[in-house]
KELODREN-918104 format. One record per residue: residue in one letter; x, y, z of N, C-alpha, C in turn. Coordinates in nm, 2 decimals. Layout:
type->A; nxx->X; nyy->Y; nzz->Z; caxx->X; cayy->Y; cazz->Z; cxx->X; cyy->Y; czz->Z
...
***
This chain:
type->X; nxx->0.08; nyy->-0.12; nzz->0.00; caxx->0.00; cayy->0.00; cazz->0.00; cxx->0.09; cyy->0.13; czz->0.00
type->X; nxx->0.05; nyy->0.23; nzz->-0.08; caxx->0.08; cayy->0.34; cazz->-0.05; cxx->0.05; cyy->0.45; czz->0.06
type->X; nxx->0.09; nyy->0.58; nzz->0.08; caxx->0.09; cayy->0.67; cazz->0.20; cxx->0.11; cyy->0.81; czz->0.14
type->X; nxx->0.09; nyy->0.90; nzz->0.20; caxx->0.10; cayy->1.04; cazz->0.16; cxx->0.05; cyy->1.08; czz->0.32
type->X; nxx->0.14; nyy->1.24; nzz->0.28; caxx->0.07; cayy->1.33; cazz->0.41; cxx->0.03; cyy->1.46; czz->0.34
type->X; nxx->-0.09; nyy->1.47; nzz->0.40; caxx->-0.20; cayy->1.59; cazz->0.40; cxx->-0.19; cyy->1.62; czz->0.50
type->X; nxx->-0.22; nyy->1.78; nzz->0.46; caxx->-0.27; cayy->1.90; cazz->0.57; cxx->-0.42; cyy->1.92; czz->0.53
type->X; nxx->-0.48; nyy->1.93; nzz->0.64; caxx->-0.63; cayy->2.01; cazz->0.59; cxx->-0.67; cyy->2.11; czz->0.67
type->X; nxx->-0.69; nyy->2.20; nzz->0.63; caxx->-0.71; cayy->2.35; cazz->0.68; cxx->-0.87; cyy->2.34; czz->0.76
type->X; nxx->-0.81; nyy->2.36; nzz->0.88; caxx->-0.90; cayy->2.37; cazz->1.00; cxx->-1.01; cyy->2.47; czz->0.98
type->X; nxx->-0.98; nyy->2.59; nzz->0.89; caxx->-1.12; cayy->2.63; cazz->0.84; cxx->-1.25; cyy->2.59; czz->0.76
type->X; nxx->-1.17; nyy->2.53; nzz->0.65; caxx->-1.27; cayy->2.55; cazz->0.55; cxx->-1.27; cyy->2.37; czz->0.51
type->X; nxx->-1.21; nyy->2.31; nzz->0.56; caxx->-1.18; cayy->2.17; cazz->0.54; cxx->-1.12; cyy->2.12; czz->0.43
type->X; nxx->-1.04; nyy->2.17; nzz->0.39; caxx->-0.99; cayy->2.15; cazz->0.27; cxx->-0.85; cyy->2.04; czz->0.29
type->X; nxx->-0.85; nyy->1.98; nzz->0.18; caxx->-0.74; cayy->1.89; cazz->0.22; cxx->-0.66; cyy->1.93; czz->0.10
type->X; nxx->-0.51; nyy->1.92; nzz->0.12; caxx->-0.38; cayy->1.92; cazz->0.00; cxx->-0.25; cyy->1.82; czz->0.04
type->X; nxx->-0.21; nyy->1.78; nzz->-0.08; caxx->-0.06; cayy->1.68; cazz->0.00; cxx->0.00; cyy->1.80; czz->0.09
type->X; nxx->0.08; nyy->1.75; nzz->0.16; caxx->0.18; cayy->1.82; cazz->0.22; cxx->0.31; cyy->1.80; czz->0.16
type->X; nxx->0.35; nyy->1.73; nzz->0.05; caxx->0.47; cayy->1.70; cazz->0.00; cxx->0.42; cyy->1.61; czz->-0.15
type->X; nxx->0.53; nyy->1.56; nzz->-0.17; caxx->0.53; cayy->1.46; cazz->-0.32; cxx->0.56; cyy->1.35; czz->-0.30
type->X; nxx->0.63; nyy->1.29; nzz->-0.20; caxx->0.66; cayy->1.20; cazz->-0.16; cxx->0.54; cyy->1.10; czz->-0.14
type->X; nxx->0.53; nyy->0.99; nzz->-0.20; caxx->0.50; cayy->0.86; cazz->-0.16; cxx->0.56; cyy->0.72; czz->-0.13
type->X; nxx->0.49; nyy->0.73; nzz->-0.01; caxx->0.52; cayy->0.62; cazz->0.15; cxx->0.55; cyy->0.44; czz->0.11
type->X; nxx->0.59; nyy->0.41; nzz->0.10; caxx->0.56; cayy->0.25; cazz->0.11; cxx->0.49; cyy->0.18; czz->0.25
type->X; nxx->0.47; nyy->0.29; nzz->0.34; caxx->0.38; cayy->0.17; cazz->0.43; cxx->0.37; cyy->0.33; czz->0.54
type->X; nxx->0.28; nyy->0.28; nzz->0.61; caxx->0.25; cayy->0.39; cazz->0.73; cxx->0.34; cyy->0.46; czz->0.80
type->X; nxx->0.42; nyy->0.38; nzz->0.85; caxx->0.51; cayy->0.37; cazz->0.93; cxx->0.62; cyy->0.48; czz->0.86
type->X; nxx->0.67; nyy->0.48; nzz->0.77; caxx->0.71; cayy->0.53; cazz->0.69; cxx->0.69; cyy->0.68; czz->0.69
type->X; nxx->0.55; nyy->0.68; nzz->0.66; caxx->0.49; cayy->0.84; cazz->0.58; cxx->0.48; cyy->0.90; czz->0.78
type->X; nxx->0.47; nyy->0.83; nzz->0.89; caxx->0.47; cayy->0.87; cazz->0.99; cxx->0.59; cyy->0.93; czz->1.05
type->X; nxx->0.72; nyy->0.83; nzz->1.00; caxx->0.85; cayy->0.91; cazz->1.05; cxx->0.85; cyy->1.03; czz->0.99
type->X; nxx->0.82; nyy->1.08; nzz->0.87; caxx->0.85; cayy->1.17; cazz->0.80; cxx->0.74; cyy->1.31; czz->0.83
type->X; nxx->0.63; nyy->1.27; nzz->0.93; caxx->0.55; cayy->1.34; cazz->0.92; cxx->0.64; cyy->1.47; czz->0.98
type->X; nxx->0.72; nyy->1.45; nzz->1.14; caxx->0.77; cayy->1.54; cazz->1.16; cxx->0.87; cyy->1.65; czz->1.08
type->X; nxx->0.92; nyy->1.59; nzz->1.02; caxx->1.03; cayy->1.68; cazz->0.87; cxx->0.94; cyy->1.74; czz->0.79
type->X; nxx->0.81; nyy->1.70; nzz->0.75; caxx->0.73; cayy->1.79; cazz->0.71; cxx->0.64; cyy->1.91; czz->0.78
type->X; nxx->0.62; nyy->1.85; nzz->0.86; caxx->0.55; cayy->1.99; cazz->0.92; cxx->0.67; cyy->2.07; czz->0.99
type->X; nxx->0.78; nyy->2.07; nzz->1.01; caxx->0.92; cayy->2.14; cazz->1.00; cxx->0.92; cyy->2.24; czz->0.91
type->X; nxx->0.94; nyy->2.14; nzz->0.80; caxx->0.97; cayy->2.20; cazz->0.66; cxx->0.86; cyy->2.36; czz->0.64
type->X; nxx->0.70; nyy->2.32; nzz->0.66; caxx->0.61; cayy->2.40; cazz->0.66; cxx->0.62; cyy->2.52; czz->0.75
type->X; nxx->0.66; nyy->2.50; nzz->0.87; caxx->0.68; cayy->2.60; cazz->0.96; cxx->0.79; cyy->2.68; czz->0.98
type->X; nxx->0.89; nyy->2.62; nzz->0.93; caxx->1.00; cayy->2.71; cazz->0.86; cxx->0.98; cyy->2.81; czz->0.75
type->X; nxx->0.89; nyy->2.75; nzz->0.65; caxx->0.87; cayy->2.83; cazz->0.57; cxx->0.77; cyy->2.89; czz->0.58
type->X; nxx->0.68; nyy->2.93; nzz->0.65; caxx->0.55; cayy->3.06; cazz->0.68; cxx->0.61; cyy->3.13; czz->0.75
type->X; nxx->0.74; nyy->3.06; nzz->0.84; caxx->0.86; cayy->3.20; cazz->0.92; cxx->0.96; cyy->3.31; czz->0.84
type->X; nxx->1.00; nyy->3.20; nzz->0.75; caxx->1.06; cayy->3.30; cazz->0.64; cxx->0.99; cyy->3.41; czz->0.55
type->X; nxx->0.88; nyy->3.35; nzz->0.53; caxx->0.80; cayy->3.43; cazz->0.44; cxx->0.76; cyy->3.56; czz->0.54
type->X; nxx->0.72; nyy->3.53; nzz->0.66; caxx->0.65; cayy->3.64; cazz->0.74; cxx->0.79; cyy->3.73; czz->0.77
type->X; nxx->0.87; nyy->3.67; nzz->0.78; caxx->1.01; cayy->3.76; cazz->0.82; cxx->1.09; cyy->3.86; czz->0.71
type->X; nxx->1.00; nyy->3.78; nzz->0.59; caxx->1.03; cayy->3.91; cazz->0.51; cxx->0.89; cyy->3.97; czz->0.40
type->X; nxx->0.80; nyy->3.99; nzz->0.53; caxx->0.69; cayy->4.07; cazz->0.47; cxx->0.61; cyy->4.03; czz->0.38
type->X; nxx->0.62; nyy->3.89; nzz->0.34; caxx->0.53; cayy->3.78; cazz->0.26; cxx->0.43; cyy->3.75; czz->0.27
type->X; nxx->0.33; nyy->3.70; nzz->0.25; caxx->0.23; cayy->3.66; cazz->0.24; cxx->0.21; cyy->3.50; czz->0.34
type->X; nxx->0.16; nyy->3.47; nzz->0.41; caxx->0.15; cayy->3.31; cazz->0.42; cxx->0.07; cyy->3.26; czz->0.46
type->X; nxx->0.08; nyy->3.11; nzz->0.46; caxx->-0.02; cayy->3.06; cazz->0.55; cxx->0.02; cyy->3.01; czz->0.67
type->X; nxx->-0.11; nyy->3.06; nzz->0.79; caxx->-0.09; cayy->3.03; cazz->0.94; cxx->-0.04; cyy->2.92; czz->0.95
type->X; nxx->0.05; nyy->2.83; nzz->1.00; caxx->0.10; cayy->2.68; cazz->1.05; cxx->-0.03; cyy->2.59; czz->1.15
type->X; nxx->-0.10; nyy->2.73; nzz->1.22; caxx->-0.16; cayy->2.67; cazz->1.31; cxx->-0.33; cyy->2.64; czz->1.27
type->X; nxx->-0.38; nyy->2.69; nzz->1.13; caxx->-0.48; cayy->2.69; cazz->1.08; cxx->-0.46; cyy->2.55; czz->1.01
type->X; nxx->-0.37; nyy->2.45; nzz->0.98; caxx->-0.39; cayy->2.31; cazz->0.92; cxx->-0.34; cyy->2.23; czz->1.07
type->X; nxx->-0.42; nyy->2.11; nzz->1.03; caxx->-0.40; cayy->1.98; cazz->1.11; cxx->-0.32; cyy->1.88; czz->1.01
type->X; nxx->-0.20; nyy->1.80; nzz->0.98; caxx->-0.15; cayy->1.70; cazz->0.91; cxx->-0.13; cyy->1.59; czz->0.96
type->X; nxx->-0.15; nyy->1.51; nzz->0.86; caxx->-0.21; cayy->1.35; cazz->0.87; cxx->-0.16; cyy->1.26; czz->0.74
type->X; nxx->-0.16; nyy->1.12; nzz->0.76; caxx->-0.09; cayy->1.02; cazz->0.72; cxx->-0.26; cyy->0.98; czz->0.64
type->X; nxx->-0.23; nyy->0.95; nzz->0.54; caxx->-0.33; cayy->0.89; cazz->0.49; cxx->-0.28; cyy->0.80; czz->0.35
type->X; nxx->-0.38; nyy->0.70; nzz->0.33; caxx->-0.33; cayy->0.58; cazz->0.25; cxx->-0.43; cyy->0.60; czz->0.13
type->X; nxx->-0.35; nyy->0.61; nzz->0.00; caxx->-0.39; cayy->0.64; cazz->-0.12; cxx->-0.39; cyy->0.55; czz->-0.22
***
């Protein structure tokens, strides 16, 4: 089976991958979950730190899901 991780925006419920990466097994797309939501909150810091546009970090929930 495959895996992917989604974010889904705690407002409007929207779901999107969080990456391009696909998982070969749960376990897997789970270790990785933390490097990605890293990755994400690194980058809405940089963007806000230079006057960019972004999205909140705390407006999505991310999750392991099997595709």
């Amino acid at each position: 089976m495959a895996y992917k991780i989604f974010m889904k925006n705690k407002i409007n419920g929207s779901l999107e991958e969080a990456d391009d990466e696909v998982y070969g097994s749960k376990e897997d797309a789970e270790d990785a979950l933390d490097e990605v939501i890293n990755n994400f909150m690194t980058g809405a810091e940089v963007l806000e730190l230079s006057g960019e546009s972004y999205e909140d970090p705390n407006s999505y929930d991310f999750m392991v899901k099997k595709i």
